[in-house]
C-alpha positions in Angstrom: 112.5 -54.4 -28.4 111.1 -51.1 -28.7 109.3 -49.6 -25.9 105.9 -49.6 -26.1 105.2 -46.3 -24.8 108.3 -43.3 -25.4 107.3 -39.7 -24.5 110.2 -37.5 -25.2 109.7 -33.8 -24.0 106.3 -33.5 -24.6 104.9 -29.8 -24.5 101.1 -28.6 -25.0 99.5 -25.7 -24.8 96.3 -24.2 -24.9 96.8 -20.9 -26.3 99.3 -19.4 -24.9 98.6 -20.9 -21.5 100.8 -24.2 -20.6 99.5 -27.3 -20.2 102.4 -29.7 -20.3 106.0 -28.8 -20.1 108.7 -31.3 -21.0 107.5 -34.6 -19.8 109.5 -37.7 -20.9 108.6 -41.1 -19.8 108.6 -44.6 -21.5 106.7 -48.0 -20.6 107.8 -51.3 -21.7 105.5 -53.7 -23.8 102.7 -55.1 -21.6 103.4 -52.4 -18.6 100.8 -50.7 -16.4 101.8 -47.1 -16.1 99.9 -44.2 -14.4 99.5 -40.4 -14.2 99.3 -39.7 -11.0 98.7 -36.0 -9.4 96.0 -33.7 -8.5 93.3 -31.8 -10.1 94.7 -29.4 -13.1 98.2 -30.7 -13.3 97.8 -31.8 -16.8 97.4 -35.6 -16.7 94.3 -35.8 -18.4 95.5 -33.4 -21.1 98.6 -36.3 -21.2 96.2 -39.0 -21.8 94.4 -37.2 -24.9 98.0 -36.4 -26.6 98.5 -40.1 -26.4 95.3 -40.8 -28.1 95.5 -38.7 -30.6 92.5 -36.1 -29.6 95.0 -33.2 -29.4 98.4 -32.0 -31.2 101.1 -31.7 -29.4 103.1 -28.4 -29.5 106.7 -29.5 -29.0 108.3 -33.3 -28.5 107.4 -36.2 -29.8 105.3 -39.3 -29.1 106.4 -42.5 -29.8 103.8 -46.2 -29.6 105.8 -49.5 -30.9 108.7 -47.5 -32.1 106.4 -45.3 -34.5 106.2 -41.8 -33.6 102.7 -40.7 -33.8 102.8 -37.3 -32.6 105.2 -34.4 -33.1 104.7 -30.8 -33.4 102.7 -29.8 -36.8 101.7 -33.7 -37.0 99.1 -35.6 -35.5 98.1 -39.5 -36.9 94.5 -40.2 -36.5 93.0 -41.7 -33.2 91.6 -44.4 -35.6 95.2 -45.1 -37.2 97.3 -45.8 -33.4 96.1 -48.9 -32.1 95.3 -47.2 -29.3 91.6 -48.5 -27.1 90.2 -45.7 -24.5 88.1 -46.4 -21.5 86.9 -42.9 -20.3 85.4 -41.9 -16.8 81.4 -42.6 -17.7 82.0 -45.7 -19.4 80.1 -44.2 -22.5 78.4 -47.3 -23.2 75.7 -47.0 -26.0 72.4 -47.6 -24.1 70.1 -48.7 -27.4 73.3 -51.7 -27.6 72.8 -54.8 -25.8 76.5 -55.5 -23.8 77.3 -58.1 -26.5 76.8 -55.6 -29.3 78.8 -52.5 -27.3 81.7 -54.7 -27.2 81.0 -55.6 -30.9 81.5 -51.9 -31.9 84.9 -51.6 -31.9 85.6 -54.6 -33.9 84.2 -52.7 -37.3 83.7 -54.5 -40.4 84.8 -58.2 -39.2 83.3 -61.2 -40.6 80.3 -61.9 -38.1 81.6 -65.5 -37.0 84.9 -63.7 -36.3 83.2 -61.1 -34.6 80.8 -63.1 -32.6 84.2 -65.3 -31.1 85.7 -62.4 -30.1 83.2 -61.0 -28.3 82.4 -64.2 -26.2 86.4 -64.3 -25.4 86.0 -60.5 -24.0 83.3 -61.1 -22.1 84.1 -64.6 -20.9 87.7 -62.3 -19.6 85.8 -60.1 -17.7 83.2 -62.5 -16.4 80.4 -61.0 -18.0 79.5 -63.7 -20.6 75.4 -64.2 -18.9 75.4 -60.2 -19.3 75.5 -60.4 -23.2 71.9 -59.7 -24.2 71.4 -57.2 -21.0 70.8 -53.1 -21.7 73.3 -50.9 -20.1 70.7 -49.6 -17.6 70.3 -52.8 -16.2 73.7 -53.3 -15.7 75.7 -52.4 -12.0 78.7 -49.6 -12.3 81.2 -51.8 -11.9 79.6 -54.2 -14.9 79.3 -51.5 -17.0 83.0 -50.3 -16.3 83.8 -54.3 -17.1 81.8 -53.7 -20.5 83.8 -50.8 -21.6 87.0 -52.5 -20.8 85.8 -55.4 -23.0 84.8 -53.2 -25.3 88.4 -51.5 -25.8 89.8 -54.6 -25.8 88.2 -56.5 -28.4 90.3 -54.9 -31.1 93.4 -55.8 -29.6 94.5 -52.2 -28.9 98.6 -51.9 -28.6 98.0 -49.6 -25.6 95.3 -49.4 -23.5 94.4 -45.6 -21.9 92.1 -45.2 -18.9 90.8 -42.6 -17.7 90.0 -42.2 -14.0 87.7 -44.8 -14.9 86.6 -45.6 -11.1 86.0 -42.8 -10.2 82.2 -43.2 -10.1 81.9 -46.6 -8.1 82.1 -46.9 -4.0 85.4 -47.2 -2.5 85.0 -51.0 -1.7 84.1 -51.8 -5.5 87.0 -49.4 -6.9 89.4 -51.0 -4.8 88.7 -54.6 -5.7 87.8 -53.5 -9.6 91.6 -52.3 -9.6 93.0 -55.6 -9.5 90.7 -56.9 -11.5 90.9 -54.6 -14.5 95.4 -55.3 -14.1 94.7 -58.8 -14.1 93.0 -58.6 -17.5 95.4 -56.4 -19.0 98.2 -58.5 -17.2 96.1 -61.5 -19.0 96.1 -60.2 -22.3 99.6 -58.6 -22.3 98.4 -55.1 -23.0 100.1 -52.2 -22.5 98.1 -50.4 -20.3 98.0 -45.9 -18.9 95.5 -45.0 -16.1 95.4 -41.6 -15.1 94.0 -40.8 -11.7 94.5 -38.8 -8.7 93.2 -41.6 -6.4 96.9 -42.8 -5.2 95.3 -46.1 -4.2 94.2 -47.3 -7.2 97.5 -46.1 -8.4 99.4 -48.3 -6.1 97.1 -51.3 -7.2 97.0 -51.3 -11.0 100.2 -50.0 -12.1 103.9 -51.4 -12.5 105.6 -47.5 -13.0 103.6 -44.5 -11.6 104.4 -40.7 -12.5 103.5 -37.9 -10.6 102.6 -34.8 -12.2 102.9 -31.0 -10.5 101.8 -28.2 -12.4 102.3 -29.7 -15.8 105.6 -31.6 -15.3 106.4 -34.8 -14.3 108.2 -34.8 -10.6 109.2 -38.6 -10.6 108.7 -41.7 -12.4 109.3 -44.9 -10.5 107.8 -47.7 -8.9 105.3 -46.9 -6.0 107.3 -48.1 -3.5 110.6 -45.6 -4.3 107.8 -42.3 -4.5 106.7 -43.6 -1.1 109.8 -44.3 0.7 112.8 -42.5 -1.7 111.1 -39.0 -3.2 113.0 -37.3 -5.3 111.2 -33.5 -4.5 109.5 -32.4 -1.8 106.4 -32.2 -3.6 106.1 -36.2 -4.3 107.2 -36.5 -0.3 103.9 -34.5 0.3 101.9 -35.9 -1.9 102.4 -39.6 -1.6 101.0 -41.4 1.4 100.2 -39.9 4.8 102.8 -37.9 6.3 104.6 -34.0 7.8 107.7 -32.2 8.0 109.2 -32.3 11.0 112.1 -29.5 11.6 115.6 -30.6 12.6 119.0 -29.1 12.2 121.5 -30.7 10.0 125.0 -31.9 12.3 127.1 -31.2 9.6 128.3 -34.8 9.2 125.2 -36.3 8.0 123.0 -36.4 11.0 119.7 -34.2 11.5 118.8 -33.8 15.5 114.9 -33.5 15.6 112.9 -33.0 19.0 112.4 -36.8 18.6 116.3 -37.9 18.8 119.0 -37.5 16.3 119.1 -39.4 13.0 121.5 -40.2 10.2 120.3 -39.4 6.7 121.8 -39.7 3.1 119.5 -36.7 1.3 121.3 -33.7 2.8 124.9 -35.2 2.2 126.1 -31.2 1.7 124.0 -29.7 4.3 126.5 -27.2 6.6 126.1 -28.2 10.4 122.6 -25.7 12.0 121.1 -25.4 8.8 117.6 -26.1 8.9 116.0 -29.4 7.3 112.4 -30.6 7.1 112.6 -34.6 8.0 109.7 -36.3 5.9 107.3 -38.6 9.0 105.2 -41.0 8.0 102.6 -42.4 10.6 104.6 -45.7 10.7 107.3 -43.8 11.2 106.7 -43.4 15.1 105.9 -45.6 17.3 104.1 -45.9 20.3 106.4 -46.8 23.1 105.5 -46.5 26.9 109.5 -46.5 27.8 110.5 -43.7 25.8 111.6 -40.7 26.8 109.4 -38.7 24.5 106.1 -37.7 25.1 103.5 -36.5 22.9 99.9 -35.2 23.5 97.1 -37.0 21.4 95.3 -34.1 19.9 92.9 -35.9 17.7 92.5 -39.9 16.7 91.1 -42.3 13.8 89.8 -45.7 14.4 90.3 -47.9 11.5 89.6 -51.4 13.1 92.8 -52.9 13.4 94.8 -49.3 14.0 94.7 -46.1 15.3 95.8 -42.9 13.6 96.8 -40.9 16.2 97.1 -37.0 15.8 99.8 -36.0 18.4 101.0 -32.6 19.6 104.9 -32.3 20.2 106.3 -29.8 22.8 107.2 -27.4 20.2 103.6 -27.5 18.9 104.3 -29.3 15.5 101.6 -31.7 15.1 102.5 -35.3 13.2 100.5 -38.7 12.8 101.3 -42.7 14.7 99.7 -45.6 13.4 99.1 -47.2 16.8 97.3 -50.9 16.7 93.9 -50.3 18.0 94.0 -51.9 21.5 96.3 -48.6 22.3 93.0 -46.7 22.9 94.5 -43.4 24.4 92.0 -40.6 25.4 92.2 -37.1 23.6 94.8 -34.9 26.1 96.6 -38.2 26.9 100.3 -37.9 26.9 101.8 -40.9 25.3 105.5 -42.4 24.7 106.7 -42.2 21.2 109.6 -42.6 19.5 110.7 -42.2 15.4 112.0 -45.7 13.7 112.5 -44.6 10.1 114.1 -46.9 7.8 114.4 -44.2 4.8 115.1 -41.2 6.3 113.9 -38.1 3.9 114.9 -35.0 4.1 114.5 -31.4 2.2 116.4 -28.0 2.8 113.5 -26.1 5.0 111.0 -23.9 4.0 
């Protein structure tokens, strides 16, 4: 079966200025993918390539096994099968809800019509909302409506984009599943682009990060957390800092916090100098150690602590400590490093 989504070295440009450079990537019928990186790297610029708003200066884009974009050729947005849910919802406010989601159906017989728009709003729990005006409508129901409304043709792949960004941080988290479940539901292909790492982690299957127009790594959240491939992804995933250490020469770095085996550095000679990548569950808080660390600034969460500590040598990294540990700012504490997936780079 042909993947429903094949990017092969996709370039664009603006210009002369570079806006993507050589991304390849593919998703597989009824995926979640997502573009995930910060402001300006180009993910947005992705999104628009796929749907057809802008040619694409060298590669190709493939949907279904039918290349709809190469350099000097661009098929119509109309023409790829393709349903968009942008970032303001861009609802129609003189359209009840029943009639925005009728939009995209065209020319269809009315009784045809009519079904499918009670199916799309009886799948995103909206079907009392029909004869309601956008206005009247919450952000999260009128996010719902444009999702229903980009469904109802039966798109082949489904684009989002950063579409919860406007709602509260409760409501974006819990709109996340929701909005997978549906695609999940109806087998739809589905690309969000964000830089919210969260919602990344909740709605999609695959995730790509993006850096300056490129794409660092594409793999399942759970390798970018705990297996990144650059430096950059080991940064920008999660919580975490680079604690020096010295490579041993037979796979070993000694940090300040003890001495640990690692399979990234495999060549590294013995005393060159490596960055470790620490995560906040990476050290524990442990009253026997023989390490101390000063608590230089902390975050309640309710059922943890993030603890900002102070080593000897001054570096500063981060403990998830469960929030009966309630140590005072200057407190010296007992910590020690239990890493499961050691990560390590050449040092800066």
């Amino acid at each position: 079966m042909a993947a429903s989504v094949d990017v092969d070295r996709l370039h664009h440009a603006y210009g002369t200025f570079p806006v993507v450079r050589g991304m390849s990537f593919s998703l597989a019928p009824g995926a979640i993918g997502c573009l995930l990186g910060p402001s300006g790297c180009g993910k947005t610029t992705v999104l628009r390539c796929l749907a057809g708003f802008e040619p694409i200066t060298g590669g190709t884009i493939a949907l279904a096994g039918r290349v709809v974009s190469r350099e000097g050729f661009t098929l119509p947005p109309e023409k790829r099968g393709v349903g968009v849910v942008f970032q303001d919802y861009a609802l129609f406010p003189h359209l009840n809800v029943a009639s925005n989601v009728a939009f995209g159906l065209g020319s269809r017989p009315s009784s045809t019509s009519t079904k499918r728009v009670d199916a799309m709003l009886d799948l995103v729990g909206l079907r009392h909302a029909a004869r309601a005006w956008p206005h009247e409508l919450s952000g999260g129901q009128q996010q719902r409506v444009a999702l229903a409304r980009a469904l109802a043709p039966q798109p082949k792949l489904m684009l989002l984009d950063e579409p919860f960004s406007n709602l509260d941080v409760d409501l974006r988290a819990r709109l996340s599943v929701e909005v997978r479940g549906i695609l999940k539901a109806t087998n739809t292909t589905g690309i969000l682009v964000t830089h919210d790492q969260h919602e990344a982690f909740a709605l999609a299957d695959e995730i790509g990060i993006m850096h300056q127009g490129a794409l660092d790594q594409w793999d399942r959240a759970y390798e970018l957390y705990h297996r990144p491939q650059t430096r950059f992804v080991a940064d920008f995933v999660g919580q975490g800092v680079f604690l020096r250490g010295i490579a041993t020469g037979s796979g070993a770095v000694t940090t300040e916090l003890g001495e640990l085996a690692t399979q990234m550095l495999p060549g590294a000679p013995a005393g060159e100098a490596v960055d470790l990548l620490v995560r906040p569950d990476d050290i524990v808080h442990d009253d026997e150690s023989p390490w101390k660390a000063e608590v230089s600034a902390k975050a309640f969460r309710g059922a943890d602590f993030v603890y900002t500590l102070k080593l000897g040598s001054g570096t500063q990294v981060l403990s998830l400590v469960p929030s009966h540990h309630d140590h005072a700012i200057g407190e010296r504490i007992g910590i020690r490093l239990a890493i499961d997936h050691v990560v390590a780079f050449p040092a800066h």
